[in-house]
C-alpha positions in Angstrom: 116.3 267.0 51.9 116.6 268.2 48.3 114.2 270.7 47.2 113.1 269.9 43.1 111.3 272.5 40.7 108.6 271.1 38.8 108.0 272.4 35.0 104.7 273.6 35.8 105.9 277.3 37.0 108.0 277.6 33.5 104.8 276.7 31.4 102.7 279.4 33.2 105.4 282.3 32.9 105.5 281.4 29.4 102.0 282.0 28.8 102.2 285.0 30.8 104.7 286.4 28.4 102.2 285.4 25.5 99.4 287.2 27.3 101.4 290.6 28.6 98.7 290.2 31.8 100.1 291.9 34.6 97.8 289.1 37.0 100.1 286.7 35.6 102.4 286.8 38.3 100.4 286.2 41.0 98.9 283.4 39.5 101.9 281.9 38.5 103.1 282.8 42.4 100.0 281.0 43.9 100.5 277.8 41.7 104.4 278.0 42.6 103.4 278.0 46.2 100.1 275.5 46.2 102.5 272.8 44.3 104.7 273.0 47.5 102.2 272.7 49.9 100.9 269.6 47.8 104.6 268.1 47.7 104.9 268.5 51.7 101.7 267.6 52.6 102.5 264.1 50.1 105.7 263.6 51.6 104.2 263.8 55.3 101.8 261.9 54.0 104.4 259.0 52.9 106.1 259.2 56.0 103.6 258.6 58.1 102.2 255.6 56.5 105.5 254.4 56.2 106.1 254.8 59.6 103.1 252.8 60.4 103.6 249.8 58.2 106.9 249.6 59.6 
């Protein structure tokens, strides 16, 4: 299973950078993280009704 980066994480570090706000981490950390919870809970998702139209 490959693992893929979005873009998203990129776009909010550069804003960070813009801003100079400390916070920015963390909430750059928690989208990081929330995007790959989305992605595997998808991708379970997929299987599974894949696995039952098959």
């Amino acid at each position: 299973m490959t693992r893929e980066d979005g873009g998203e994480p990129k776009i909010v570090r550069q804003c960070c950078v813009d801003s100079l706000d400390r916070r920015c981490d963390v909430i750059a950390m928690a989208t990081t993280v929330m995007m790959r919870i989305a992605l595997i809970a998808i991708r379970g998702h997929l299987v599974r009704v894949a696995r039952h139209v098959a």
